[in-house]
C-alpha positions in Angstrom: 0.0 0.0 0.0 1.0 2.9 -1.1 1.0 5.9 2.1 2.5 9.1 2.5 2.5 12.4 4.3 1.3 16.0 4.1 1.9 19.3 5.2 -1.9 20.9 4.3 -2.1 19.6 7.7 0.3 19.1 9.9 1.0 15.2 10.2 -2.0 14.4 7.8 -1.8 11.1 6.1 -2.1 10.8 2.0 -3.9 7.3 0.9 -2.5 7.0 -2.5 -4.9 5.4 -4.8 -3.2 3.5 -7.4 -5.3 0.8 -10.4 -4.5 -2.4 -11.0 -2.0 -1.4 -13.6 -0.4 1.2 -10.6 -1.7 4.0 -11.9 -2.1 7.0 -9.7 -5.1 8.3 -9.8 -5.4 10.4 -7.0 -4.4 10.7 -3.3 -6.9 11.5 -0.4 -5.6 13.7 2.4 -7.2 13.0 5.9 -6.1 13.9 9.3 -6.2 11.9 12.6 -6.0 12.2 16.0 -2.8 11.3 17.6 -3.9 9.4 20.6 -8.0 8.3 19.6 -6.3 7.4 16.1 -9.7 8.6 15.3 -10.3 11.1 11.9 -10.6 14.9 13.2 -13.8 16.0 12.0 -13.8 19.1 14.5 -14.4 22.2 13.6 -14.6 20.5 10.4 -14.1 17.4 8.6 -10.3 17.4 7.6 -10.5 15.3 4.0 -9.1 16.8 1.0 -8.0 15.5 -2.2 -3.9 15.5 -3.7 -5.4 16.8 -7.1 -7.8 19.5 -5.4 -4.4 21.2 -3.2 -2.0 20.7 -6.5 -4.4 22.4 -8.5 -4.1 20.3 -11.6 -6.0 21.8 -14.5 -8.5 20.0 -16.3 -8.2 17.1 -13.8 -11.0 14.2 -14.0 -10.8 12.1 -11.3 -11.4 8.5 -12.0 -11.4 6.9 -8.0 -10.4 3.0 -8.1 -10.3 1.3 -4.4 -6.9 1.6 -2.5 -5.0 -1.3 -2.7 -6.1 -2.2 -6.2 -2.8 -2.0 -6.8 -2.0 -5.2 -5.1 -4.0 -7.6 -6.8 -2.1 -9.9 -8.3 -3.1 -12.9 -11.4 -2.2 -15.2 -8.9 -4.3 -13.1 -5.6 -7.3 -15.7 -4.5 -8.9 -13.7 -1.7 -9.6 -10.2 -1.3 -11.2 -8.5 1.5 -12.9 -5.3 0.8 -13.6 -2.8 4.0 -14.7 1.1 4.1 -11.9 2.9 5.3 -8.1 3.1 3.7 -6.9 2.9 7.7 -8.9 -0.1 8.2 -7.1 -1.9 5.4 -4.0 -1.3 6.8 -4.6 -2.3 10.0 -6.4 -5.8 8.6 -3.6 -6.3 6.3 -1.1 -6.5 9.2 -2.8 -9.0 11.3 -4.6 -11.0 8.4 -1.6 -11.1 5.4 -3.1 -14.1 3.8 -5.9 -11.7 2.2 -5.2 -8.8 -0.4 -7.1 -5.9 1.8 -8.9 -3.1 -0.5 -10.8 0.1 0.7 -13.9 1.5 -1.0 -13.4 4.7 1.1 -17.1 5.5 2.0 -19.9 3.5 2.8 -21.6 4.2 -0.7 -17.6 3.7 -2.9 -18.6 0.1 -3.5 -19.7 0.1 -6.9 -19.5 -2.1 -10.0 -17.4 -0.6 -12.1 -14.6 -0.7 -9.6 -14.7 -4.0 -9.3 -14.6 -5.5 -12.7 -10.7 -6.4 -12.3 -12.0 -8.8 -9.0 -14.2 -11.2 -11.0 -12.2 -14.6 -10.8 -11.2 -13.5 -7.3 -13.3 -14.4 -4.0 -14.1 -11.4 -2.2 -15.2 -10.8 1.4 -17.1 -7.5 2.0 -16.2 -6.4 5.6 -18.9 -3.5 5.8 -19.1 -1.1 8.9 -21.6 -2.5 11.4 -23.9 0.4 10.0 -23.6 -0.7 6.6 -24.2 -4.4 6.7 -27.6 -4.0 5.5 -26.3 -1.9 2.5 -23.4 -3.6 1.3 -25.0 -7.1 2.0 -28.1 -5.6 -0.2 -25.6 -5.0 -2.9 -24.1 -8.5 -2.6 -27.4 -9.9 -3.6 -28.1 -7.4 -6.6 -24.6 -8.4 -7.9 -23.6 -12.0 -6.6 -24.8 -13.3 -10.3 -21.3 -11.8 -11.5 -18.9 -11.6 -8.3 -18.1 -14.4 -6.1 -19.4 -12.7 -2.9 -19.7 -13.0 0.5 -20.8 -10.5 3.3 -19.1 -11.0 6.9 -21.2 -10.9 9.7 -18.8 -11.0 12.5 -19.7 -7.6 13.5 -23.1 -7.8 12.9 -22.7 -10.7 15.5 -20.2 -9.2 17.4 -21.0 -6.0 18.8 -24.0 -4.5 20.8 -26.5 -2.0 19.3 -24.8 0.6 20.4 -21.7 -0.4 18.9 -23.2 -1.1 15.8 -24.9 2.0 15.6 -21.6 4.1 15.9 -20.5 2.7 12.7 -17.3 0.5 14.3 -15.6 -1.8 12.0 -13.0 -4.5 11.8 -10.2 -2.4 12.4 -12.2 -1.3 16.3 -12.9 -5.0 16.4 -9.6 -6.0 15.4 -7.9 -4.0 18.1 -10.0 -4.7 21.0 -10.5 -8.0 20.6 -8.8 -10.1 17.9 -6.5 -11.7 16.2 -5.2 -13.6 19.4 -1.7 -14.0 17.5 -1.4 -10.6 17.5 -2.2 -9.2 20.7 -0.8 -5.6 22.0 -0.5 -5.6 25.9 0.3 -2.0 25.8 2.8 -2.3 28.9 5.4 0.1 28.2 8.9 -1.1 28.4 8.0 -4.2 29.1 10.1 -7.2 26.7 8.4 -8.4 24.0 6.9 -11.8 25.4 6.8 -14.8 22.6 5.5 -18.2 22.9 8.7 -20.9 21.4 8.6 -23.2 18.6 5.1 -20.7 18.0 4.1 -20.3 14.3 3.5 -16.9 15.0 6.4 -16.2 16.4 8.2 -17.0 13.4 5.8 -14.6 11.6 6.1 -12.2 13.5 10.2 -12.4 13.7 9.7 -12.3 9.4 7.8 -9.2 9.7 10.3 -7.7 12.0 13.1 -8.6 9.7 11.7 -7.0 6.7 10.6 -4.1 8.5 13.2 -2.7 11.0 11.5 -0.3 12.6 8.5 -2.4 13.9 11.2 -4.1 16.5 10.9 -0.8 18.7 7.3 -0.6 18.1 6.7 -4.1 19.0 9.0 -3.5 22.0 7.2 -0.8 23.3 3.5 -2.7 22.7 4.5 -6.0 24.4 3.0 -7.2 21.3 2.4 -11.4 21.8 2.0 -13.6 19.3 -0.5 -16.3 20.3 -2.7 -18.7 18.2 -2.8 -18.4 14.3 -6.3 -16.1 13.5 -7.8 -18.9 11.6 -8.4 -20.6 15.4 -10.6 -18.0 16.6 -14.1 -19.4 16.4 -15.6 -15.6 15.7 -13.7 -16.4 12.1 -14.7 -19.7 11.3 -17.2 -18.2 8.7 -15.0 -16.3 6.8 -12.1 -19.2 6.7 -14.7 -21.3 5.7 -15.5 -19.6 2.5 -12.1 -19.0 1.2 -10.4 -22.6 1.6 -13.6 -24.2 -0.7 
C-alpha cells in the first residue's frame, strides 16, 4: 500500500490510490488524532484531495479502491472494507488476504470491481452498513463471487453497531489472538517458542526494521494463528472451498 504524508495539515496522512496497472489516480488527504487514532472532524471534517491542493487543471478524477494495486493474477482472496486505515490495520494481522478500501460507505460500486471477478471477495462492511453492502451482494452476486461477513453484525451490541465501528475497532480490542498488543510500556516483547507466529512475526520484523521498537514498546504477543478463533470460522470457511 501505497502511504504518505502531508503538510496541508500538519501530520496528515495521504492514501494514495493507485489501479490495478499502478496508476495514480489520486491521493486522499485525511487527518487523525494522535492518541484516539480517530479522523478529526472538529471544527470541520479534515478530508481533502492530492489533485484538489495541487491544482491540476482540467483534472478528472477516476477513484479506483486503495490497494487495487496489489492484486495480483495469482491473488485468491480479497477482503474489501470502508476505510483506507482499516485496510492497513487488517492487512497486518490478516496477510493471507489482499485488503482493498472502497473509502465511503456508498464507494462500493460495480465498475470498480470489474478487475476482481475470478477473485473471492469478502465484504467487511461497517456495522452500520451491513444491510447496505449485503443488499448490494445480492443485486450483484450473479457476477462476483461474494460474500458479506457478519462477524460484527454478531459481534458487537447495538450501540456499537450504531456508531459505525468496524473491523479495524474490532480488530484491536478484541482479535487476532496471535497478535495481541498488551500496551505495557517497556515491558520485553513476550513470545511463545517453537510458536508459528512467532516466526511470523520475527519475518515481519526482519523486513521491517522499525517495527522491533514498536513491538518493543507494545509487548506485542503472538498467540494462536487467527484462523483458530471461532468468531472467524465463517469467513475461513468460505475461502479454503
Amino acid at each position: 500500500m501505497h502511504i504518505g504524508t502531508s503538510k496541508h495539515w500538519s501530520g496528515s496522512t495521504i492514501f494514495w490510490q493507485l489501479d490495478e496497472l499502478s496508476n495514480v489516480r489520486t491521493g486522499k488527504v485525511m487527518l487523525y488524532d494522535q492518541v484516539s487514532g480517530k479522523r478529526v472532524k472538529k471544527p470541520f471534517d479534515h478530508i481533502t484531495w492530492v489533485h484538489a491542493l495541487t491544482k491540476i487543471p482540467d483534472f478528472k478524477l477516476s477513484q479506483v479502491l486503495f490497494g487495487s494495486h496489489l492484486v495480483k493474477p495469482s491473488t485468491k482472496v480479497v477482503a474489501i472494507v470502508e476505510s483506507e486505515k482499516t485496510a492497513i490495520i487488517a492487512s497486518i494481522c490478516f496477510q493471507d488476504f489482499t485488503w482493498l478500501a472502497t473509502g465511503s460507505k456508498t464507494g462500493l460500486k460495480v465498475e470498480n470491481l470489474t478487475f476482481l471477478k475470478n477473485k473471492k471477495i469478502i465484504l467487511y462492511p461497517d456495522a452500520n452498513g451491513f444491510e447496505q453492502w449485503t443488499n448490494f451482494a445480492q443485486r450483484n452476486n450473479n457476477d462476483f463471487n461474494f460474500r458479506v461477513s457478519d462477524l460484527l453484525n454478531r459481534s458487537l451490541s447495538d450501540e456499537n453497531k450504531q456508531n459505525g465501528e468496524d473491523i479495524a475497532d474490532f480488530l484491536l480490542t478484541a482479535i487476532p489472538d496471535w497478535l495481541k498488543a498488551s500496551y505495557i510500556i517497556n515491558e520485553p516483547l513476550g513470545c511463545t517458542d517453537n510458536s508459528k507466529s512467532e516466526t511470523r512475526l520475527n519475518d515481519f520484523i526482519s523486513k521491517n526494521q522499525k517495527m522491533s521498537l514498536i513491538t518493543s514498546i507494545l509487548s506485542l504477543v503472538p498467540e494462536s494463528d487467527p484462523s483458530s478463533d471461532t468468531e472467524w470460522q465463517n469467513d475461513f470457511t468460505f475461502i479454503r472451498k
